[in-house]
C-alpha positions, 0 to 999 in steps of 0.5 A, a space after each residue: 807911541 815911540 816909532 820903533 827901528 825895523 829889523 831891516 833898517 840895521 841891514 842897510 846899514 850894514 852895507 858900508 862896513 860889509 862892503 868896507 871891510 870885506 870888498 875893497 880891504 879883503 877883495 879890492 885892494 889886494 887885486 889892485 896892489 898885485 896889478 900893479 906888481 906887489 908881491 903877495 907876501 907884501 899884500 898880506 902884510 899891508 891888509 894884515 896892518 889894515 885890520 888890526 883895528 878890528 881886534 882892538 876898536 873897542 877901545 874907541 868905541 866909548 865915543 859913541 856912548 858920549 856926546 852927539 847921538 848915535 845916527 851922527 857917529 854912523 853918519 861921520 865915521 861912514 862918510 870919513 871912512 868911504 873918503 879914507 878907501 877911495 883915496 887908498 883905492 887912488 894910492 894903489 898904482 903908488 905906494 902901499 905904505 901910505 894904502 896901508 895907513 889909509 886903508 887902518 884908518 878907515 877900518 878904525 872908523 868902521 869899528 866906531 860905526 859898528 859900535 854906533 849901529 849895534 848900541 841903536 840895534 839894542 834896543 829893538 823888541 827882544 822878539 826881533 831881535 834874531 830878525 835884526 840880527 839876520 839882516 846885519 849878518 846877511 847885508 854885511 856878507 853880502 855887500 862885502 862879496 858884491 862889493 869886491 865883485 864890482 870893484 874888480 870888474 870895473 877896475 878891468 875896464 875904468 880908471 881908478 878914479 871911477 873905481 874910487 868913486 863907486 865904492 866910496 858911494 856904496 860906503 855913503 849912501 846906504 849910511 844916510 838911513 841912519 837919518 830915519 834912526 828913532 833914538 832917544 836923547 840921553 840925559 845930559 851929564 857933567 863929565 864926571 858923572 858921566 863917565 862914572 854912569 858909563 863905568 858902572 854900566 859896563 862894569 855891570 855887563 861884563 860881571 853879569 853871570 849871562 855875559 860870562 856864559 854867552 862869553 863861552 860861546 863867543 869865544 868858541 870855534 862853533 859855527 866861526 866859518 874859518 874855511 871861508 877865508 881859504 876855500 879858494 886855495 884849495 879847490 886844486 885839491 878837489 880838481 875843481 876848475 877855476 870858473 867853479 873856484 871864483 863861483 865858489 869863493 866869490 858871489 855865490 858863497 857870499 849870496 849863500 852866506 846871506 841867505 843864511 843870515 837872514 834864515 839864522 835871524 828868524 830861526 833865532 826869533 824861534 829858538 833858545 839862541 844858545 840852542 841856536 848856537 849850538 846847533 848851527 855849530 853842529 851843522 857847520 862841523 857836518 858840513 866839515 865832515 862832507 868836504 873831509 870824507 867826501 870823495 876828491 871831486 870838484 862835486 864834493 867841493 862845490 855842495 860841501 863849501 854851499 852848505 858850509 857857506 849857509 850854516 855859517 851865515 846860520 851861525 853869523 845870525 845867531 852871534 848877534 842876536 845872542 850879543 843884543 839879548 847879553 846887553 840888553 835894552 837901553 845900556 848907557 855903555 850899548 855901544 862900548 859893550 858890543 864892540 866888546 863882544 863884537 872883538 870877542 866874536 872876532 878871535 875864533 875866526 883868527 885861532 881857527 883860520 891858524 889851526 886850519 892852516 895846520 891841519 892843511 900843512 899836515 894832511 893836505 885839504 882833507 886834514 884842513 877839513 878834519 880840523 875844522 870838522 872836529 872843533 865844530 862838533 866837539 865845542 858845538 856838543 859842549 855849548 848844546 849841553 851848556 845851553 841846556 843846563 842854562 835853560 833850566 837854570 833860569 826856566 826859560 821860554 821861547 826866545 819871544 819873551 825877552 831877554 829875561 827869557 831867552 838866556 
């Protein structure tokens, strides 16, 4: 009998593009270049450039769908990328053109090992597959903010050269359990045929009447957790004190965040995951609404971003698990077609962070609030309608029984 890939495995290997992406891009470096006299204006350009492969990695992501197995795509882009943010981390005390090369590189290998470890993701048991999707969610969030925490907490007190090193360990050493992989070997073809079997396949996705309802639900504001990225901002606006601001916006968001990851992913074993979808959507604009009408105090701002934080590691979950149930098991184009949804997933967040910075512009903290509040609850009851009318249409049961089943 094939050994299967445990739920928990895709966790791990979550922890280099959390702690990648999210620790040294979005924390680390950021708090480096501004320690040694870059203006902020110049940071949000440099980390801005960086993760510009996030939008289009896509594009590379067919790599892992030809040539060697997927575990040696994880391993490679893992390792080089780990070696691409140590040397930016050397390079902050000198030039931020040449931080900003390293560190667009290194995000452009992360893009290739997200599409290597979601093509292996897709193919675990369509009832485990909110499980998997919850560990990736909780591990990528979680690595990410503990990541960045130590970073800036050694960089107190080590050299850089230290700082280097440790986080590129933390890139590496959780990549080797790509080693532990069970993956099939796909049958080898001559290039043409290969790339037409690729072609089709994809083509086969992107036309599915499933990829173009879920595509709704990737595309929407439900559940995409904008507030996240300028909850410190506002803490003045409540009159919370800065020790409550760095909690919030720090380790106990992200551990909140993780745990709701991992509760999405077993709520979506449990769950229709549209419905899950959804809802979670809903909660988030709850959650919206507390920070919004909620009186001005610094109690409003801490309860309000928790559970803001926890529906949205909710919503994280749900995201992926419904991306495995649209391909499906054992796509010759697995991995092309996650990076196309993963990028999907990714253009929310971007529309929504600006729309909430319009709201802010106009009505302070509570106009930023309201904005969000009101684009979860509209699209969030929108989606629960859509997910109902598609339930009935393709008489679904639990999510247990599988994609057939599911969507």
């Amino acid at each position: 009998m094939r050994r299967e890939n445990p739920p928990w495995l895709f966790g791990i290997l979550a922890v280099p593009s959390g702690a990648g992406f999210w620790g040294v891009q979005a924390l680390l470096i950021p708090f480096l270049l501004r320690q040694h006299g870059v203006s902020v204006d110049r940071i949000a350009a440099a980390v801005a450039i960086a993760q510009l492969p996030g939008v289009w990695g896509f594009i590379a992501s067919p790599l892992v769908d030809l040539g060697p197995k997927r575990r040696t795509w994880i391993l490679a882009t893992f390792t080089l990328s780990a070696i691409a943010s140590g040397l930016a981390i050397l390079e902050s005390a000198h030039s931020v053109d040449l931080v900003t090369i390293l560190l667009f590189i290194a995000c452009a290998l992360f893009n290739v090992a997200i599409a290597a470890v979601g093509a292996v993701m897709s193919c675990v048991r369509p009832e485990v597959r909110g499980r998997a999707g919850g560990w990736t969610q909780a591990a990528n969030i979680g690595a990410g903010s503990l990541a960045g925490g130590l970073g800036i907490w050694m960089a107190g007190f080590c050299g850089l050269p230290a700082v280097a090193m440790t986080m590129a360990a933390i890139l590496v050493l959780p990549a080797l359990a790509a080693l532990s992989i069970a993956e099939d070997a796909r049958p080898r073809l001559s290039p043409r045929p290969l790339f037409a079997d690729l072609g089709s396949d994809l083509w086969d996705l992107l036309r599915s009447p499933t990829t173009l309802v879920a595509a709704v639900f990737f595309l929407s504001p439900a559940g995409c957790g904008a507030i996240i990225g300028l909850i410190s901002g506002v803490g003045p606006d409540y009159h919370a004190p800065p020790s409550e601001v760095a909690w919030v916006a720090g380790a106990g968001g992200g551990v909140l965040l993780g745990v709701g990851g991992l509760a999405g992913g077993f709520a979506c074993d449990r769950l229709h995951r549209m419905t899950a979808y959804a809802l979670f959507g809903l909660l988030g604009g709850a959650a919206g609404c507390w920070l919004c009408l909620g009186p001005a105090t610094p109690f409003t701002y801490g309860a309000g971003f928790a559970a803001y934080a926890f529906v949205t590691g909710l919503a994280f979950a749900a995201f992926t698990a419904l991306q495995l149930d649209v391909l499906g098991h054992g796509r010759r184009a697995a991995g092309t077609g996650y990076a196309l949804l993963f990028s999907a997933g990714n253009l929310p967040l971007a529309y929504m962070t600006w729309l909430d910075g319009i709201g802010y512009k106009h009505g302070g903290a509570r106009g930023m609030t309201a904005a969000d509040a009101v684009a979860n609850l509209a699209t969030g009851g929108l989606l629960l309608l859509i997910a109902r009318y598609w339930a009935r249409r393709t008489k679904t049961a639990p999510a247990q029984a599988g994609i057939e089943t599911a969507l």
